[in-house]
C-alpha positions in Angstrom: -54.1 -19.6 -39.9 -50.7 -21.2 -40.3 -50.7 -21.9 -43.6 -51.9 -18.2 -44.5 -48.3 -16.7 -43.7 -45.5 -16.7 -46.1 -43.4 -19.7 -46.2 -39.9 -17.3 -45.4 -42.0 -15.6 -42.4 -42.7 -19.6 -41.3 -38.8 -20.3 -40.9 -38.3 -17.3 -38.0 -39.0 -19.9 -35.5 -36.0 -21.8 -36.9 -33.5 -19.1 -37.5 -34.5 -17.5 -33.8 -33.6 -20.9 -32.3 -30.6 -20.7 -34.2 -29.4 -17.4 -33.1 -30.6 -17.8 -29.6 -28.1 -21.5 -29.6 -25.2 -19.2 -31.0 -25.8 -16.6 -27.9 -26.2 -19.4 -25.1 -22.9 -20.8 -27.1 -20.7 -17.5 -26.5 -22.3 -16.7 -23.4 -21.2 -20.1 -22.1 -17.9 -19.7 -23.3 -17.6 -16.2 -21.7 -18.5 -17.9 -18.7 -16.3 -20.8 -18.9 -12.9 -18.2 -19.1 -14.6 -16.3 -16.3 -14.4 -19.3 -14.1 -11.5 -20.7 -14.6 -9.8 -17.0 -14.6 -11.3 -17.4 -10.8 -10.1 -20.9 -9.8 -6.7 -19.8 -11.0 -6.5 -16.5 -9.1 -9.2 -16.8 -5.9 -8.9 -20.4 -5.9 -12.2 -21.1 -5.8 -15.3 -20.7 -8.6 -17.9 -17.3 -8.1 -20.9 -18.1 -6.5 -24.3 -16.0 -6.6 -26.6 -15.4 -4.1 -26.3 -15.0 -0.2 -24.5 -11.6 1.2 -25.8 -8.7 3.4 -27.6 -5.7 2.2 -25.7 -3.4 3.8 -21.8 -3.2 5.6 -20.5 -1.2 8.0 -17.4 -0.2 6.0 -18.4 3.2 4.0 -16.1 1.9 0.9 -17.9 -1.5 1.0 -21.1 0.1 0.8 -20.1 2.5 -1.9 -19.2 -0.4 -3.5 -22.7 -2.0 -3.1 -24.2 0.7 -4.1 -22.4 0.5 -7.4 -23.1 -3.0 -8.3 -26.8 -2.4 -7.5 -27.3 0.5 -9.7 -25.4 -1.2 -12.2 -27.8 -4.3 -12.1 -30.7 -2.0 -11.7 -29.7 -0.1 -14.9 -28.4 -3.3 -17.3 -31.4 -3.8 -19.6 -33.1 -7.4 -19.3 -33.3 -7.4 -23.2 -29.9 -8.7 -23.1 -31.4 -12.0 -22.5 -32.5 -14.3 -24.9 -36.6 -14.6 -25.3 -38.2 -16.7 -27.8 -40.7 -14.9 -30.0 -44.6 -14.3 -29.8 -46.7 -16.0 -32.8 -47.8 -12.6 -33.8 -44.2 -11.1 -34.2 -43.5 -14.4 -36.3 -45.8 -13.4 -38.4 -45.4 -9.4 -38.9 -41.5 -9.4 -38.8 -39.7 -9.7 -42.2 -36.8 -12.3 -41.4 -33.2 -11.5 -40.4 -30.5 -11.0 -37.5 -31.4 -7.3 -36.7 -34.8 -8.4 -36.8 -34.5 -11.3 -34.5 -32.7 -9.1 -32.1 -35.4 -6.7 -31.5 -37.4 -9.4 -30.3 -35.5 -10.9 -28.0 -36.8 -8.3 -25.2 -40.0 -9.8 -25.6 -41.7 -12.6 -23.2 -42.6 -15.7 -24.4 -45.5 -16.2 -26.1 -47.4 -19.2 -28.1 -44.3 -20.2 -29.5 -42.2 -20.9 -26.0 -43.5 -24.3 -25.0 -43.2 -25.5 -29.0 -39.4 -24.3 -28.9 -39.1 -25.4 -25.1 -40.6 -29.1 -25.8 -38.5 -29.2 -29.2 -35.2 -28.5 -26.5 -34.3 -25.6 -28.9 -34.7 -23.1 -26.1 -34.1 -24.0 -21.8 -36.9 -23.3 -19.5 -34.6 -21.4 -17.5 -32.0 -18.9 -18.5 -28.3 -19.4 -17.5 -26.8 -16.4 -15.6 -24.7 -13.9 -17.4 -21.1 -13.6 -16.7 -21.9 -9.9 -15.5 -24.6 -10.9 -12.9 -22.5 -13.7 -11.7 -19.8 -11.6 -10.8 -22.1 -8.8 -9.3 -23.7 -11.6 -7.5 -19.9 -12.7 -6.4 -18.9 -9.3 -4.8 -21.8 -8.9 -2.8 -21.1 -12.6 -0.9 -17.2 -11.9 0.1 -17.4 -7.7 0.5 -17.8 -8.6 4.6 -14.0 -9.8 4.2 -11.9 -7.8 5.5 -8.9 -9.8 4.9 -6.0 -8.2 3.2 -4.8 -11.3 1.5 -8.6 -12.0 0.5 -9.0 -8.1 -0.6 -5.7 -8.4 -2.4 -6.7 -11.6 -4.6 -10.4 -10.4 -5.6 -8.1 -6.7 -7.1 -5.5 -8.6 -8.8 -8.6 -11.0 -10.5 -10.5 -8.0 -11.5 -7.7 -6.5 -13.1 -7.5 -10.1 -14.8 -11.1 -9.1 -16.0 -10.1 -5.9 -17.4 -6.9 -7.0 -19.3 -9.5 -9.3 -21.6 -12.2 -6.5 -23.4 -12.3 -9.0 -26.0 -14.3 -11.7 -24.0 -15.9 -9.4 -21.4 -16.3 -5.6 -22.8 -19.3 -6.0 -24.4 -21.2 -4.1 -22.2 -19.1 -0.8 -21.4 -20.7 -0.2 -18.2 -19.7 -3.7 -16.3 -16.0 -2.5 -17.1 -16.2 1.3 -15.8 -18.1 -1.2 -12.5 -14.7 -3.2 -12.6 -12.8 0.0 -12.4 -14.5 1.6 -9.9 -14.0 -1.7 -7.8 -10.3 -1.5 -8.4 -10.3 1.4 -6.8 -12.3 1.1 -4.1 -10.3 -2.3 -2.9 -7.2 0.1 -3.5 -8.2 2.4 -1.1 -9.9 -0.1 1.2 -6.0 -1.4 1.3 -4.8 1.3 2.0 -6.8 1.8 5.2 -5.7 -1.6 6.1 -1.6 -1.1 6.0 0.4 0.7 8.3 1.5 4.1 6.6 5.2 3.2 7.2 4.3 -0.2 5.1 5.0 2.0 1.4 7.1 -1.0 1.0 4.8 -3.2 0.5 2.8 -1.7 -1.7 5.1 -0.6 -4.0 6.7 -4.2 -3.9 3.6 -5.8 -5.2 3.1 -2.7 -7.9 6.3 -4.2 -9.3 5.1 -7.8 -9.3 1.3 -6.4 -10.8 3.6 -4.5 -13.7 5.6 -7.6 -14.2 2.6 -9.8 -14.8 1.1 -7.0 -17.6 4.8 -6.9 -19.2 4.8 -11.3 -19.7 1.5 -10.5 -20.6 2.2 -8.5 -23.4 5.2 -10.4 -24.4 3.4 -14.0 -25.2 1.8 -12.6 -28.4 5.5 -12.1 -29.4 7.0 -15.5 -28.3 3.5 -17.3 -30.2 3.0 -15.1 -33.2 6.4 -12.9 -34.4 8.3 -15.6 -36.3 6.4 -19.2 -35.7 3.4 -20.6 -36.9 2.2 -22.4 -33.8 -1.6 -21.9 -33.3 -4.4 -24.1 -35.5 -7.7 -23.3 -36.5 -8.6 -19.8 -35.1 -6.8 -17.7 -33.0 -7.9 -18.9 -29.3 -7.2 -16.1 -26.6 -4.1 -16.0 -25.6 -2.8 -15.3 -21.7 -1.1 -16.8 -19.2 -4.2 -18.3 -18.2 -5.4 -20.2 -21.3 -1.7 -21.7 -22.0 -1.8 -22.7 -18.3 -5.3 -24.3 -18.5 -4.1 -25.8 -22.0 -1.4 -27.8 -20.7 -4.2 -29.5 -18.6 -7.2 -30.0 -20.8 -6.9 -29.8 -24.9 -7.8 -26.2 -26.2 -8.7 -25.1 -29.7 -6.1 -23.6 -31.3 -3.2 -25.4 -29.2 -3.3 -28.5 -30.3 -0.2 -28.9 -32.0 1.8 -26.4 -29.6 3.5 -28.7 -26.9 4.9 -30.9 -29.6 6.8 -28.4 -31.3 10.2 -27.1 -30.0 9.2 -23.8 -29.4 6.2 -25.1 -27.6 8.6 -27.1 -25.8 10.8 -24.5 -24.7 7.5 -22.0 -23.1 6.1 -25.0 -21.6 9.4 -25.5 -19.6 9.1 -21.5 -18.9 5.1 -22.0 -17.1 6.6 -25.1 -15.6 9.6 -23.5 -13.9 9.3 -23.4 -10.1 10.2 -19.7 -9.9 7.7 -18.9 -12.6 5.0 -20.4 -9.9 6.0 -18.7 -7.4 6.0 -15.6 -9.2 2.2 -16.3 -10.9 1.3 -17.6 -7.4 0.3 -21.2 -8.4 -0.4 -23.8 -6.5 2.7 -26.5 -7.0 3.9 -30.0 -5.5 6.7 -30.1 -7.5 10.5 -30.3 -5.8 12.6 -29.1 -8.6 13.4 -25.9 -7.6 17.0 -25.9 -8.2 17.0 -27.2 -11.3 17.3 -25.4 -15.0 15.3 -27.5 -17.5 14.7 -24.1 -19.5 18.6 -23.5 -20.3 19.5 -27.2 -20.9 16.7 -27.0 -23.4 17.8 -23.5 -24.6 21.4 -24.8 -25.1 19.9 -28.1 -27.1 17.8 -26.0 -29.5 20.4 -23.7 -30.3 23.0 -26.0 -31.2 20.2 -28.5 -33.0 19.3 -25.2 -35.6 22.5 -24.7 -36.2 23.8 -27.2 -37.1 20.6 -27.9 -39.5 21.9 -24.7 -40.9 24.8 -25.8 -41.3 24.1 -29.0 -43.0 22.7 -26.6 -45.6 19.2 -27.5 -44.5 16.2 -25.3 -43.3 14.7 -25.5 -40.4 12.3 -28.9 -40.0 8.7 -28.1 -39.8 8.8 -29.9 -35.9 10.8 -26.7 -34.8 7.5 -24.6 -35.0 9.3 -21.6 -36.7 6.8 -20.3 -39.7 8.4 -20.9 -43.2 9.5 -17.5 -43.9 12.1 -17.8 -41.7 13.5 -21.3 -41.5 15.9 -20.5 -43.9 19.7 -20.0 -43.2 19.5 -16.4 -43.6 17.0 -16.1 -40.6 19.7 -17.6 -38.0 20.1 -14.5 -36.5 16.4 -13.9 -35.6 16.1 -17.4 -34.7 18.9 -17.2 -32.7 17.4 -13.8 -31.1 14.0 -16.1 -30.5 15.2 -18.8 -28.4 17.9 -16.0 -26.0 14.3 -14.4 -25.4 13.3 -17.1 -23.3 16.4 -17.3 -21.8 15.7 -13.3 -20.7 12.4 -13.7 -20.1 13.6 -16.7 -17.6 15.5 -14.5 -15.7 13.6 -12.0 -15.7 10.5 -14.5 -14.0 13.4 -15.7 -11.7 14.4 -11.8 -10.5 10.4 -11.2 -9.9 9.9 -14.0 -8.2 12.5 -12.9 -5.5 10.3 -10.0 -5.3 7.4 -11.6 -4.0 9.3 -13.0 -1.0 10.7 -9.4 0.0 6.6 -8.6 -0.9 5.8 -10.6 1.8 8.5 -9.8 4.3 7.7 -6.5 3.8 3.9 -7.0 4.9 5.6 -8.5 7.9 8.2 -5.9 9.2 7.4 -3.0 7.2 9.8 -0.5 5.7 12.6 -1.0 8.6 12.8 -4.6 7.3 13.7 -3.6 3.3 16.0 -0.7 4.8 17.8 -3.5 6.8 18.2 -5.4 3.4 18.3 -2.9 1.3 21.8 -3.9 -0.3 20.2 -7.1 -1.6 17.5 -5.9 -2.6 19.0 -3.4 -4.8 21.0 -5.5 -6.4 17.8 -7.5 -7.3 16.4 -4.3 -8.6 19.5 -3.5 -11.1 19.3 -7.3 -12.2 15.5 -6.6 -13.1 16.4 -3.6 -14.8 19.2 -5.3 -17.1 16.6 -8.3 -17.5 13.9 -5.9 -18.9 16.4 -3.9 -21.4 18.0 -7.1 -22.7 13.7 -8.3 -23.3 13.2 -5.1 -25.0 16.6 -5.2 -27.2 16.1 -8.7 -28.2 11.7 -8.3 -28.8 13.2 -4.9 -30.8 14.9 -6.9 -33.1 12.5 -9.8 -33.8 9.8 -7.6 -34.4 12.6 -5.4 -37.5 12.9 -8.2 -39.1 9.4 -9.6 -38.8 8.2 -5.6 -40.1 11.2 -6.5 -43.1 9.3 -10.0 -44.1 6.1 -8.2 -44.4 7.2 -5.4 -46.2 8.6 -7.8 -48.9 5.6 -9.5 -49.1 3.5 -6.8 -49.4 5.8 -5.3 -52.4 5.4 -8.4 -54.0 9.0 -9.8 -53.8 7.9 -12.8 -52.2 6.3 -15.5 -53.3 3.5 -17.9 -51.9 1.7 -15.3 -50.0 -1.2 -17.1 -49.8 -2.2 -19.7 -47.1 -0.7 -19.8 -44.1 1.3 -16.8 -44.3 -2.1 -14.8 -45.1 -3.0 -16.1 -41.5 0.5 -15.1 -40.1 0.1 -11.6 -40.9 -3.6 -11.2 -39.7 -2.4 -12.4 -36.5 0.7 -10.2 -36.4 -2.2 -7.5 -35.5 -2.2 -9.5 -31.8 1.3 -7.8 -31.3 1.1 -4.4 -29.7 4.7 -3.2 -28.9 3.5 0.2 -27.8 1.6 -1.8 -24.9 4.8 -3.3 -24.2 6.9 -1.1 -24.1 4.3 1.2 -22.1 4.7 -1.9 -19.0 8.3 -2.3 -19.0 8.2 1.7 -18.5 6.1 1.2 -15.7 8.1 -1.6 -13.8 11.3 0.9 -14.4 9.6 3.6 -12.6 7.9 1.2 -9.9 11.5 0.5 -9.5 12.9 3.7 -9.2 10.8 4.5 -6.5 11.1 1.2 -4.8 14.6 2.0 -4.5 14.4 5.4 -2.6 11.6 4.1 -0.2 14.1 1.6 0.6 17.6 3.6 0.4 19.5 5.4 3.0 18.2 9.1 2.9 14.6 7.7 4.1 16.5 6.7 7.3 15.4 10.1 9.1 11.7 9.6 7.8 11.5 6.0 9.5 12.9 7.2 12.6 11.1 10.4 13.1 7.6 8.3 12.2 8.5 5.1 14.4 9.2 7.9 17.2 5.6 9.8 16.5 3.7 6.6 16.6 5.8 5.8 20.3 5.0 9.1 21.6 1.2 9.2 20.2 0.5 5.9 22.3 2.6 7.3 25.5 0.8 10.4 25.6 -2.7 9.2 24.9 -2.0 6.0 27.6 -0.8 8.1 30.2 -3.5 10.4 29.9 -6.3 10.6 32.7 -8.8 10.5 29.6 -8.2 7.2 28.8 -7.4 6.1 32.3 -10.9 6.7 33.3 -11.9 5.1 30.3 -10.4 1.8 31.3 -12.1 -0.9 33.5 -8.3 -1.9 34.8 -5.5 0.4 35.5 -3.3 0.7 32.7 0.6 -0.7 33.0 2.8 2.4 33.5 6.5 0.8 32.8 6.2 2.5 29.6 4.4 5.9 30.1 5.1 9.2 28.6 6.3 11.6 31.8 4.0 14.6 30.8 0.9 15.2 28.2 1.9 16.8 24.9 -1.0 18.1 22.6 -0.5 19.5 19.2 2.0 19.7 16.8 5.6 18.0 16.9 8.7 20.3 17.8 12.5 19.5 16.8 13.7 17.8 20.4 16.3 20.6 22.3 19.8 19.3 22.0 21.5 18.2 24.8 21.2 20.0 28.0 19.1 23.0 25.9 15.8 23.9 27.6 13.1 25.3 25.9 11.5 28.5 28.1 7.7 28.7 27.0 6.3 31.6 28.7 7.1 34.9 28.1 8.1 36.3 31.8 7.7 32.9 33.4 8.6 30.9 36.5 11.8 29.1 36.1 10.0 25.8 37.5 8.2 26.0 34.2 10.8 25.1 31.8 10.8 21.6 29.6 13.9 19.6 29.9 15.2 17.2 26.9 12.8 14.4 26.7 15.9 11.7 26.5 17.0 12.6 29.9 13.4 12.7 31.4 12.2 10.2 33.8 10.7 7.2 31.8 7.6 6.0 33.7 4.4 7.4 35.0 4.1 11.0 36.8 3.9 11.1 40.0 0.1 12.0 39.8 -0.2 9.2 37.5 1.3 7.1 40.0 -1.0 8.1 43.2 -3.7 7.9 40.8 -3.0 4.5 39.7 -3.2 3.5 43.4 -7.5 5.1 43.6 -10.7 3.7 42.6 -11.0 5.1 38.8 -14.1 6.6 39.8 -11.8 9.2 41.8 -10.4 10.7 38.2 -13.8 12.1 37.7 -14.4 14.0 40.5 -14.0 17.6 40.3 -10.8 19.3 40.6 -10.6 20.6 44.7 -10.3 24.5 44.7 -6.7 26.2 44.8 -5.1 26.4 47.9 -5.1 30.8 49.2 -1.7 30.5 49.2 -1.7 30.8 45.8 -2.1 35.1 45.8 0.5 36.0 43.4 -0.3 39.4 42.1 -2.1 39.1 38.7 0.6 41.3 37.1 3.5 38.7 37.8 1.5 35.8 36.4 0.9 36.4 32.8 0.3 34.1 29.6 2.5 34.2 26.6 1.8 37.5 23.8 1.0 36.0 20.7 -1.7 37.5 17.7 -5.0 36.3 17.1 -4.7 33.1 14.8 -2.0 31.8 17.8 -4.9 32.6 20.4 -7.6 30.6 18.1 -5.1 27.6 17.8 -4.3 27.7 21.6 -8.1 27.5 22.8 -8.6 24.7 20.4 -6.3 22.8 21.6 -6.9 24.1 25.6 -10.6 22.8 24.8 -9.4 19.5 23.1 -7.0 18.8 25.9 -9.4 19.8 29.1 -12.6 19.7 28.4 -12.7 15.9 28.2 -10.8 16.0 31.5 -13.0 18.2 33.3 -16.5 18.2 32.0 -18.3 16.2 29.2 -16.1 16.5 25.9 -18.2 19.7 25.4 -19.1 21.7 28.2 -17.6 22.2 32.4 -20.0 23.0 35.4 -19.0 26.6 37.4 -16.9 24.6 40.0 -14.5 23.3 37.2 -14.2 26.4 35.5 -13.5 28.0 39.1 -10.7 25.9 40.0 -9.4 27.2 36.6 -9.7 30.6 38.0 -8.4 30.2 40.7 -5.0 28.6 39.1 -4.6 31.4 37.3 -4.4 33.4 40.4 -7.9 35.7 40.1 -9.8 36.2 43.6 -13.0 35.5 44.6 -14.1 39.0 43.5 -12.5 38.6 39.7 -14.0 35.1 39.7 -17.4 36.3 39.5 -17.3 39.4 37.7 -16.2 37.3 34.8 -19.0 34.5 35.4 -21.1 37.6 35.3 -20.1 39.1 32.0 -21.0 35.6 30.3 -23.7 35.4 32.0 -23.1 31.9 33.1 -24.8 30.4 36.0 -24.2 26.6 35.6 -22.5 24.8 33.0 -20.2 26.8 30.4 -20.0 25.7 26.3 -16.7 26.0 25.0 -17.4 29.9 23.9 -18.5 31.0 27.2 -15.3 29.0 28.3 -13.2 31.4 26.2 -14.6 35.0 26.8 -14.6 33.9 30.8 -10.8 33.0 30.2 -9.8 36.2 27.8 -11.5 38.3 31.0 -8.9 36.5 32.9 -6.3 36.9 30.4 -7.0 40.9 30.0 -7.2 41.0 34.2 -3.4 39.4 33.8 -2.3 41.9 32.1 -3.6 45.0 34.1 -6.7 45.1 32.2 -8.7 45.6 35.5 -11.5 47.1 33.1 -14.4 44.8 31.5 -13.9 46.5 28.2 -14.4 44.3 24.8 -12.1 43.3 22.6 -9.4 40.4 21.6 -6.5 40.2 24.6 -2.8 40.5 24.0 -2.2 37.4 26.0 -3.4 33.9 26.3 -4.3 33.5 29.9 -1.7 31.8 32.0 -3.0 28.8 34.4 -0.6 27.2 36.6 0.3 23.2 34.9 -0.2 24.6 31.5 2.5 25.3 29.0 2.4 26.7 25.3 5.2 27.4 23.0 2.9 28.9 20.1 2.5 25.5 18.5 2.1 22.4 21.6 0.0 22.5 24.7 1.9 20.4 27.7 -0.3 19.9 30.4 2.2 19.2 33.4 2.0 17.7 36.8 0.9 21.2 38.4 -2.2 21.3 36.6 -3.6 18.3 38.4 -2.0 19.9 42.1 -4.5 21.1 44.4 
């Protein structure tokens, strides 16, 4: 049966194991850069397996969600399958050919290929599963240094579509988890923290720009690289200087190898990547003596009326006396980029002071830090002004090549200009936009006209933990009695009012008593209530009994006590924050029993007689929901006002009950309201 098929169709078996080797080959390699883009920015290799199925967190389980779907969707024809005897046979030979069967399962061929090691019994994973398989084991972190290391390594991931954008889905994954851990972080800083974030948007942005840039320092005017063009990042030079790499064989040796290997050796350009370094030369400057030693060693070649020797790594086309300018230009761009790594370095210390003490802390050193922002800013323009003009004359050479008024265009320089295609200057100049804004607005979030904004916030967040400790909701909550050194005098609900200037009091009732008025907070008493106090001193379960009834001394005629006139959308806002405020005080959160909503009568000054006729016109007979709450209460409020009649429709006035206070926006519950 063998012998009966064509002798081409008999070498598919061959060819198959040959295209399947060259898959595993660039699938290995894809997951060699993966890995080492991990141990350089996690620390640590990606694992698969392990992880829970679900998470508490509702953006880590969005997030779960995505990277299931996305594995449940990615077709398993993407990996390699040896070929069925049959399809050997009835398949004309060729690549496009051979692709179509590698969705199949293995057939009579597989333990031939297997035992002739052309093919593994098992299949590696795929980058794309591993790091599916990777997320799902840390997303139970809810570190923000862990959170902020796993974003800045997927955006790693999506600055390389040349090694890992085969598949267009895994990067719309890798930007949905970019966004995801965004806003995960964002839950995790304090609101006042802007800071910080916008700190370590300046460092991300400086990372992109050096980025960008290292196709220009490798490719504009030397001829540095052997063999084809490896990938080139931060990453692949770093892991170069370590362990031989393709394409960089020759690099260190040459001068202007020499010079960017002193640039990722720096100290400060360590701290700034965040490497891991045991090295104790931070004060010293190997970059500039080594700047200063090229510089004078061209010229004086020049001088000597010689070109430039072939050690300097500066391509052919310009070693040549009347490229001293642009050579010149080359070596003060390290000396820029140098400082510019040393200014954004400084950055990641005020990054990390900032995660510390917040915004007050970069207001407090705000003039240093500005000054480190304008020295950033002049770093970046001198980078642009000096790429600007290496890349003119670059665009000059290889318009005189291409008008044939050069000669030797052949070779080498053929290379050069298919890898001046690596350059993208638009990219570039896009990122150091970026960082200028990032800047800009670093520097208002840190200048003097946010000094009201910090106050006014750091005195919301004091008063928000004052009211809400000294409140007898919480108290009850508590299995110890809360300290009261620090408690808020009264109970404010609702929205925050300008405080009354000095000696100004604020009159919220319409008509009121002139025991009901609201002195300046500064000059209250600092400390507990004196409820709060007596309180303190009682078994908590004594803050859930019911409120005792109103003393009968309380018989001021209804028309003297009456609540504030306001329209309809102020009554609405008043009973929802009445309910809010009282109803976890008195009933359940939702509902109070009759004797509650008595004693609420009663403060409001209605007799026994009034009492009951509005129970009646509810209909309520034990406990009362929030609506029958209200109509009982706008009964009272219409009785306040001389309304003696039962007759429907919206009140004039809210109803007025001795403790409360409104002034149209804030409820105050005051010491009266807890008075029998």
């Amino acid at each position: 049966m063998y012998d009966s098929a064509p002798s081409e169709q008999g070498d598919l078996p061959l060819r198959w194991s040959r295209v399947e080797a060259s898959w595993r080959r660039k699938r290995q390699k894809r997951l060699d850069l993966l890995q080492d883009l991990a141990r350089r920015v996690l620390g640590r290799e990606l694992v698969s397996g392990g992880g829970p199925e679900s998470y508490e967190n509702t953006v880590a389980e969005s997030v779960l969600r995505a990277v299931r779907q996305y594995q449940d969707q990615r077709p398993r024809s993407e990996r390699c399958a040896p070929p069925t005897f049959g399809e050997c046979c009835a398949v004309t030979p060729g690549l496009s050919a051979v692709r179509s069967l590698s969705s199949s399962a293995g057939g009579l061929l597989s333990p031939m290929l297997q035992h002739a090691g052309l093919v593994k019994d098992e299949v590696d994973v795929d980058p794309e599963d591993l790091l599916c398989e990777d997320v799902r084991c840390w997303l139970s972190s809810t570190s923000r240094g862990e959170l902020e290391r796993h974003l800045g390594f997927y955006r790693q991931v999506l600055m390389r579509p040349e090694v890992f954008a085969e598949d267009p889905r895994f990067f719309h994954l890798l930007v949905f988890l970019c966004e995801r851990l965004e806003e995960l972080l964002g839950r995790l800083s304090v609101t006042s923290r802007d800071c910080a974030t916008q700190l370590a948007k300046v460092i991300s942005i400086g990372k992109e720009l050096l980025d960008g840039l290292l196709p220009v320092l490798l490719l504009s005017i030397c001829d540095l690289l052997d063999g084809p063009t490896p990938l080139l990042s931060i990453e692949t030079l770093l892991s170069s200087i370590e362990t031989p790499i393709d394409g960089f064989a020759k690099l260190w040796d040459l001068d202007c190898g020499r010079i960017l290997y002193e640039l990722l050796r720096s100290q400060h350009f360590r701290d700034f990547w965040e490497l891991r370094s045991d090295r104790g030369d931070r004060g010293q400057t190997k970059l500039l003596d080594l700047w200063l030693e090229l510089r004078h060693s061209w010229v004086d070649a020049l001088d000597e009326g010689e070109d430039l020797a072939l050690g300097s790594g500066i391509h052919q086309l310009f070693r040549s006396k009347s490229s001293r300018e642009v050579q010149q230009q080359y070596l003060d761009l390290y000396k820029q980029l140098d400082n510019l790594i040393k200014f954004l370095s400084m950055v990641a210390h005020y990054r990390r002071l900032a995660n510390i003490a917040g915004d007050a802390a970069m207001y407090h050193l705000r003039s240093t830090l500005h000054h480190l922002l304008q020295e950033i800013e002049i770093a970046v323009a001198n980078t642009l002004a000096l790429v600007s003009r290496i890349m003119e004359e670059v665009r000059r050479t290889v318009m005189n090549i291409t008008s044939g008024n050069a000669k030797g265009a052949t070779g080498r320089t053929l290379t050069w200009l298919g890898r001046l295609q690596m350059i993208d200057e638009l990219s570039v100049a896009r990122s150091a936009t970026s960082l200028l804004e990032a800047i800009q607005e670093l520097r208002f979030l840190s200048s003097d006209s946010r000094l009201p904004e910090l106050r006014k916030s750091c005195q919301q967040s004091l008063q928000q933990i004052c009211e809400i400790t000294a409140s007898v909701e919480f108290r009850s909550r508590c299995a110890e009695v809360p300290p009261t050194a620090l408690l808020a005098p009264d109970v404010f609900v609702g929205d925050d009012v300008e405080s009354p200037k000095e000696d100004q009091k604020l009159e919220i009732f319409e008509g009121g008593d002139a025991s009901l008025q609201v002195a300046e907070v500064a000059g209250a008493r600092i400390g507990p209530p004196a409820h709060m106090e007596a309180a303190a001193a009682q078994p908590l379960e004594a803050l859930r009994q019911p409120l005792p009834p109103s003393e009968a001394s309380r018989s001021t005629p209804p028309s003297e006590l009456q609540g504030k006139k306001c329209q309809q959308d102020e009554q609405d806002r008043f009973y929802e924050l009445f309910f809010a405020a009282v109803l976890p005080l008195l009933g359940d959160g939702t509902s109070i029993s009759i004797e509650q909503a008595t004693s609420l009568l009663q403060k409001g000054g209605l007799s026994e007689q009034q009492q009951q006729e509005a129970f009646e016109s509810v209909g309520a007979e034990q406990d009362l929901e929030s609506e029958e709450l209200r109509r009982v209460l706008e009964r009272m409020a219409r009785v306040q006002d001389g309304d003696q009649a039962s007759g429907a429709g919206a009140p004039r006035r809210i109803p007025w009950i001795h403790g409360l206070l409104w002034d149209g926006r804030r409820l105050r519950i005051g010491e009266g309201f807890y008075a029998p």
